[in-house]
C-alpha positions in Angstrom: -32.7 -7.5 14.8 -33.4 -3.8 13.0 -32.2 -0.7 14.0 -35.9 1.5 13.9 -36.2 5.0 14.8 -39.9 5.3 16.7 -41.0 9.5 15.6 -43.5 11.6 17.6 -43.3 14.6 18.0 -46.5 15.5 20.0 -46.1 17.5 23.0 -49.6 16.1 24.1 -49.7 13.5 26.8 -51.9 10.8 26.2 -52.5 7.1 25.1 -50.7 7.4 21.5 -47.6 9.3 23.3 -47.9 6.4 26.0 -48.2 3.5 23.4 -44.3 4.9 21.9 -42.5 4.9 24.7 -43.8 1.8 25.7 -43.5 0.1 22.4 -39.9 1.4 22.1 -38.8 0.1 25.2 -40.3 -3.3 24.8 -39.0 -3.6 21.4 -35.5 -2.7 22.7 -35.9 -5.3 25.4 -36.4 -7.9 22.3 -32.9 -7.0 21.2 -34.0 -4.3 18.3 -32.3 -1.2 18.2 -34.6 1.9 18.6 -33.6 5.2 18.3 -36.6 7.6 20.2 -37.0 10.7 18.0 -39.3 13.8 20.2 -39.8 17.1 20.4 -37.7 18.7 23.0 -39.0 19.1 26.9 -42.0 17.6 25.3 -43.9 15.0 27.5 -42.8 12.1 26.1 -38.9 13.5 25.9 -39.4 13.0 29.7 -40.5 9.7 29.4 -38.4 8.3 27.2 -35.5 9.8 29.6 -36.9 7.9 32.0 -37.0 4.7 30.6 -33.2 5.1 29.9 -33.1 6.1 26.4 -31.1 9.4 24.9 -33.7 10.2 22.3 -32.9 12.4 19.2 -35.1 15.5 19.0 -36.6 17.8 16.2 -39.0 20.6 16.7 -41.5 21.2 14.4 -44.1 24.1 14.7 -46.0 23.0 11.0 -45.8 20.9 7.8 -42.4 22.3 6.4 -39.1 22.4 7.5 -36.1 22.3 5.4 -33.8 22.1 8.5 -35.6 19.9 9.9 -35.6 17.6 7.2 -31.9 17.7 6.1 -31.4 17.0 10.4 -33.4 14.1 10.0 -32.2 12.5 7.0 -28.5 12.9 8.5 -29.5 10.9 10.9 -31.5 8.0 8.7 -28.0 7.5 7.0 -25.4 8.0 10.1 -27.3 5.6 12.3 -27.9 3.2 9.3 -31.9 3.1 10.1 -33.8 0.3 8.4 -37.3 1.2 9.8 -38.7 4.5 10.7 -41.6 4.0 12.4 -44.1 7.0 13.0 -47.0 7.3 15.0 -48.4 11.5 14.7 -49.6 11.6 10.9 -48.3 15.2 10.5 -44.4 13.8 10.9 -44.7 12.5 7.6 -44.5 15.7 6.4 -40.4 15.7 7.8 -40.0 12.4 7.0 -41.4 11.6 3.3 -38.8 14.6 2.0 -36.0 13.0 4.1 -36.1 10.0 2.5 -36.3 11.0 -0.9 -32.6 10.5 -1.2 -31.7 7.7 -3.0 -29.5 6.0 -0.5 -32.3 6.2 2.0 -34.7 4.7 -0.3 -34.2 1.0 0.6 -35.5 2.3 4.0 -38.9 1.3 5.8 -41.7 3.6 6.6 -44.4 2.4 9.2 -47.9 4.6 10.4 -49.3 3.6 12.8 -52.8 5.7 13.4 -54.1 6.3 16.7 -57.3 8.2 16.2 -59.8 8.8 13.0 -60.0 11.3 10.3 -62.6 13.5 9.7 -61.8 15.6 6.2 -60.5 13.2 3.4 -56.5 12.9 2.6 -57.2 12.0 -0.8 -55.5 15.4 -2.7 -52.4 15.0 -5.0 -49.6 16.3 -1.8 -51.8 13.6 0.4 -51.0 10.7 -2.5 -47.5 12.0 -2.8 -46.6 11.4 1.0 -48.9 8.1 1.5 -47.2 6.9 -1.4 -44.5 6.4 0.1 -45.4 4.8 3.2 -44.9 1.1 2.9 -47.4 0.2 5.8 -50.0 1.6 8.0 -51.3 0.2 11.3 -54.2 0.8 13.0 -55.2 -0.1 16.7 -58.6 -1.1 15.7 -60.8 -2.0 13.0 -62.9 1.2 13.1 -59.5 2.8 12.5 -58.8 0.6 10.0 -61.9 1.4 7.9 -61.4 5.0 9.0 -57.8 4.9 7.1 -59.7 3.2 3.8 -62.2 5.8 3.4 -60.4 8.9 3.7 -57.1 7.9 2.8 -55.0 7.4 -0.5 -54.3 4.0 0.4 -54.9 0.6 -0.6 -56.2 -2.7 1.8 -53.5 -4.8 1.5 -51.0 -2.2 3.0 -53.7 -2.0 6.3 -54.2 -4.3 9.3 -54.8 -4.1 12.6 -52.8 -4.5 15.5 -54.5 -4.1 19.0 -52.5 -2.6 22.0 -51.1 -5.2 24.1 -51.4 -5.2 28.2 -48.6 -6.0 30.0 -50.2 -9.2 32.0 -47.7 -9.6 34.9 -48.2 -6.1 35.6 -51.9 -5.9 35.3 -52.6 -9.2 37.4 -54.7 -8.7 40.8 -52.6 -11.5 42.5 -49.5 -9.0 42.0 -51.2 -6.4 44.0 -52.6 -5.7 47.8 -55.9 -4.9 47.2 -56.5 -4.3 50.7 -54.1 -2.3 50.8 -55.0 0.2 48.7 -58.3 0.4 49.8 -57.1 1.3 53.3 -54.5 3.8 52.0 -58.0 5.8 50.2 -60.0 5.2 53.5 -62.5 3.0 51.9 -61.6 -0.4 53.5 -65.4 -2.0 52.7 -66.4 0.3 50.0 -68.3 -0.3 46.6 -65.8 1.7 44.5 -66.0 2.7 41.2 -63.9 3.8 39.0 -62.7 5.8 36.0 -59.0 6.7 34.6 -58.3 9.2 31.5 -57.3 12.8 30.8 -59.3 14.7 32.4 -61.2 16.3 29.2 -65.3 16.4 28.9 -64.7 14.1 26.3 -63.4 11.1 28.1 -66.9 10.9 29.7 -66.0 12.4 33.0 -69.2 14.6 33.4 -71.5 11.5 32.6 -69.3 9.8 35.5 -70.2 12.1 38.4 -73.8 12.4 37.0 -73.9 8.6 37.5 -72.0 9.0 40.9 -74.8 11.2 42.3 -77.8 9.5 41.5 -75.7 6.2 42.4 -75.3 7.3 45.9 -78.4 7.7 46.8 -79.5 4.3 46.2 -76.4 2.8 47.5 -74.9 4.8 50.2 -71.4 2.9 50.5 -70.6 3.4 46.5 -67.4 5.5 46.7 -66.1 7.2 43.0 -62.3 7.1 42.1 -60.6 9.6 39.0 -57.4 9.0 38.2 -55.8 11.5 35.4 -55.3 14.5 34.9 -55.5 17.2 31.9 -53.0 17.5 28.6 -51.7 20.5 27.2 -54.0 23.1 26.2 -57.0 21.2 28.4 -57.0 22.9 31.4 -60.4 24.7 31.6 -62.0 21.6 30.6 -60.4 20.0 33.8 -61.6 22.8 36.2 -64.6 22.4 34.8 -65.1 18.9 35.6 -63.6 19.0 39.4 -65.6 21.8 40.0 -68.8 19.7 39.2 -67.8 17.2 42.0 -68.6 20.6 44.6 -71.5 21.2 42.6 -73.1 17.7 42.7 -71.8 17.6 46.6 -69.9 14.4 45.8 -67.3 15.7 47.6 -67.2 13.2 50.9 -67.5 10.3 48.3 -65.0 11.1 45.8 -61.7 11.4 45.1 -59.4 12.7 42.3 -56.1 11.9 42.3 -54.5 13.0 39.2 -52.0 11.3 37.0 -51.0 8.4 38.5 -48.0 5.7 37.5 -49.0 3.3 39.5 -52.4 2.1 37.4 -52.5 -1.2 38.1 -52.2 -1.0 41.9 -55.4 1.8 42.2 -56.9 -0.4 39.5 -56.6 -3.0 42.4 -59.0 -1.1 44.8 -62.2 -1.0 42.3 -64.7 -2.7 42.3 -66.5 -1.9 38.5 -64.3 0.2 36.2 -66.2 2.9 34.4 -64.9 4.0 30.6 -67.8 6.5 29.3 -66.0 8.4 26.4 -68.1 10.2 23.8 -65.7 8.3 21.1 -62.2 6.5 21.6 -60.3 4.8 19.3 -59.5 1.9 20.8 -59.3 1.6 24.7 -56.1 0.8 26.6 -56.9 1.6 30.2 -59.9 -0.4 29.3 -58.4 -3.8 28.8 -56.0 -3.1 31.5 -59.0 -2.9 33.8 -60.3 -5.6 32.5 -56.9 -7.9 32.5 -57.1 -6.7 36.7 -60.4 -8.6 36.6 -63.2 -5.7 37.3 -66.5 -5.7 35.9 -66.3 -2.9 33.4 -69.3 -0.3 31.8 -68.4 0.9 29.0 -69.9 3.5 26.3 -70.5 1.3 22.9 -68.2 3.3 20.4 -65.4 2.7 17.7 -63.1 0.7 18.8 -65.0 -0.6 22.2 -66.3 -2.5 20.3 -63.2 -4.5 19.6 -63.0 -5.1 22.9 -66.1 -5.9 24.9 -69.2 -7.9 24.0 -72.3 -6.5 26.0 -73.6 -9.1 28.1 -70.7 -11.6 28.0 -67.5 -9.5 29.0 -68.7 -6.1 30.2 -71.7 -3.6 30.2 -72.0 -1.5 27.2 -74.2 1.7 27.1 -74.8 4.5 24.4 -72.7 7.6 24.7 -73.7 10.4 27.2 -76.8 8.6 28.2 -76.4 9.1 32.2 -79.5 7.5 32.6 -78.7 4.3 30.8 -75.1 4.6 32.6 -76.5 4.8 36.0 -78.6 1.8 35.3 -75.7 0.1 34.4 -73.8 0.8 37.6 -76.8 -0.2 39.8 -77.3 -3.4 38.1 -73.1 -4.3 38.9 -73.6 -3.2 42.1 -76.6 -5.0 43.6 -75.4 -8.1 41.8 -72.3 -9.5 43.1 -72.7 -12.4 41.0 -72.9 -10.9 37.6 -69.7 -8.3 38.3 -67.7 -11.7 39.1 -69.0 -13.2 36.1 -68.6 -10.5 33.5 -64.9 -9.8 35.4 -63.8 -13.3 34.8 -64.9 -13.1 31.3 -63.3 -10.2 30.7 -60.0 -11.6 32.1 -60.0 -14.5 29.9 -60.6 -12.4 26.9 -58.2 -9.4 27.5 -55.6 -12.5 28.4 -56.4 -14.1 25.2 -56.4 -11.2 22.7 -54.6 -8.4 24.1 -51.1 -9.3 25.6 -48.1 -7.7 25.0 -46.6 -10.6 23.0 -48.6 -10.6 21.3 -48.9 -7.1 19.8 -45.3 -7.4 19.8 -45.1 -10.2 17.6 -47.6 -8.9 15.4 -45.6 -5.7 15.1 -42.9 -7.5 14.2 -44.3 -9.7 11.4 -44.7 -6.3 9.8 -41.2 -5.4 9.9 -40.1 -8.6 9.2 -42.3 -8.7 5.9 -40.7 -5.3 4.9 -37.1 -6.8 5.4 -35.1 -9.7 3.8 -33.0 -12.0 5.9 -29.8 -10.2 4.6 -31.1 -6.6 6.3 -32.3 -5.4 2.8 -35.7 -3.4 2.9 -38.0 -5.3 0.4 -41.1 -2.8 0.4 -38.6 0.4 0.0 -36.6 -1.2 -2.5 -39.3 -1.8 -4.4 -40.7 1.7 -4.3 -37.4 3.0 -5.4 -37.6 0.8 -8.3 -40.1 2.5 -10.5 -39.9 -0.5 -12.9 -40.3 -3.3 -10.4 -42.7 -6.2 -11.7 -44.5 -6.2 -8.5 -45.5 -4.1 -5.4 -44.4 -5.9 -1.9 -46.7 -4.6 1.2 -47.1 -7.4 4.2 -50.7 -8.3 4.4 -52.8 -7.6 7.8 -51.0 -9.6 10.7 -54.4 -9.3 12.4 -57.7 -8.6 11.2 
């Protein structure tokens, strides 16, 4: 097993931030040893204090920190790090320079990208630091093809590995739906549902648009909103709960704010509701989906990975509330099609999206970039400038 230090020092809250903690502490339940590295205080600091870890901390305000850096490659070589595996693209600004030693350069370096780039990375300090990343991941293909076109990097050291969904957790026999639905006061209720940060972005606007015309052509439909807004978001967040006033939504709504306990609210829905302008991938998505709910979705990036219109879910253009609403009327005057297109969903998320098997799929990537004997193969190559041939793991998942 490697010793792997998982790096990000966002102080945002969201699904990357999510994704590390829970990554590190699933990897350390494998047996790997993973040392968290944070900003202080930040977010996921918190988390990973919660999840038992002491993680190491460096704060960075920018792209260049000599303290920072020397900090940081102290570390590599005290705790004997074989893998460093980042996940915030501006950390490889710290990490690239502190592992330009010589003794460090049989170590690792992993990306893994969360979201897209707009502007192109392709200037000569952008090919210095990508140079010496051995491998990047990306959570879906749009990602992927993202990473190709605006970066200095090559296809054979891209693939894709999709989150994972913890299926014990996210399984509706492990949780009392009724329950729940008593606890919110909507026993017999049509109730939809939508979970994000609470940012105009994440489709939350289109949501209560849809709720309103909704309810007047089914009076029992109920709407649920579970999140609440990051750093730096807050006006957009006032913005959106005051709409639920404005739309007088207010006896059929309710927001609850961040919430732990997913699954079990995830329980209470009826048709889960993802309309954001663009995401990356989709994690509370599949989660829904692995709780078996019908699920509308918005038909962007990597969505599209995920649900097939028609067979798995609904999928509707971005920001179209009248296509959205359509949607939701369609789920919920036909009981038959929700319990079709939930089972499907079910199957799918439980066939391509489980824990195990992002794990192992993260894995095989370190694995490639390490010899039996603990010897990096991809960094060892890189720090021989003569070597006859390059060594970068090809994509565990395409």
């Amino acid at each position: 097993m490697a010793t792997i230090l998982q790096i990000c020092t966002s102080q945002s809250w969201g699904g990357m931030e999510m994704h590390v903690s829970y990554l590190s502490q699933h990897l350390a339940n494998r047996g790997h040893r993973i040392l968290p590295l944070c900003t202080p205080g930040s977010p996921l600091d918190n988390d990973f204090k919660k999840r038992g870890f002491a993680p190491h901390h460096l704060s960075l305000g920018g792209y260049f920190h000599p303290r920072a850096i020397l900090k940081l490659s102290q570390l590599l070589r005290t705790e004997r790090v074989e893998i460093v595996h980042a996940h915030y693209s501006r950390d490889l600004w710290t990490i690239v320079p502190a592992l330009a030693r010589r003794d460090l350069s049989h170590i690792a370096l992993v990306l893994t990208k969360h979201i897209g780039t707009q502007k192109p990375k392709r200037d000569l300090l952008h090919r210095l630091i990508y140079r010496r990343v051995n491998y990047l991941i990306a959570i879906s293909e749009v990602i992927r093809a993202n990473l190709l076109a605006t970066h200095p990097v090559t296809a054979e050291k891209v693939g894709v590995v999709h989150h994972g969904v913890d299926l014990e957790e996210f399984s509706p026999e492990r949780h009392n739906r009724e329950a729940v639905r008593a606890e919110l006061g909507w026993p017999d209720e049509l109730v939809f549902g939508i979970v994000g940060r609470l940012q105009i972005s994440k489709g939350y606007l289109e949501f209560l648009e849809m709720a309103r015309r909704i309810r007047q052509a089914v009076p029992r439909a109920r709407f649920l909103l579970i999140g609440e807004a990051s750093r730096g978001e807050e006006a957009e967040a006032r913005h959106i709960l005051q709409k639920i006033d404005a739309l007088d939504l207010r006896s059929v709504t309710q927001w609850l704010g961040f919430r732990k306990d997913v699954a079990r609210l995830l329980s209470a829905m009826d048709i889960f509701v993802f309309p954001s302008h663009a995401e990356a991938f989709g994690l509370v998505l599949i989660e829904a989906m692995a709780m078996g709910k019908a699920v509308i979705s918005s038909n962007c990036d990597g969505v599209l990975d995920i649900v097939k219109h028609g067979e798995t879910g609904l999928l509707v253009p971005p920001k179209e509330i009248e296509t959205l609403t359509q949607a939701g009327l369609a789920l919920a005057e036909n009981p038959a099609l929700r319990n079709k297109l939930a089972w499907a969903g079910r199957q799918h998320v439980r066939a391509a999206f489980s824990l195990p098997g992002m794990l192992a799929n993260i894995e095989l990537i370190y694995n490639k970039l390490t010899h039996t004997n603990g010897m990096i193969m991809a960094g060892a190559v890189q720090a021989a400038e003569n070597a006859s041939r390059e060594c970068a793991p090809e994509a565990p998942c395409q």
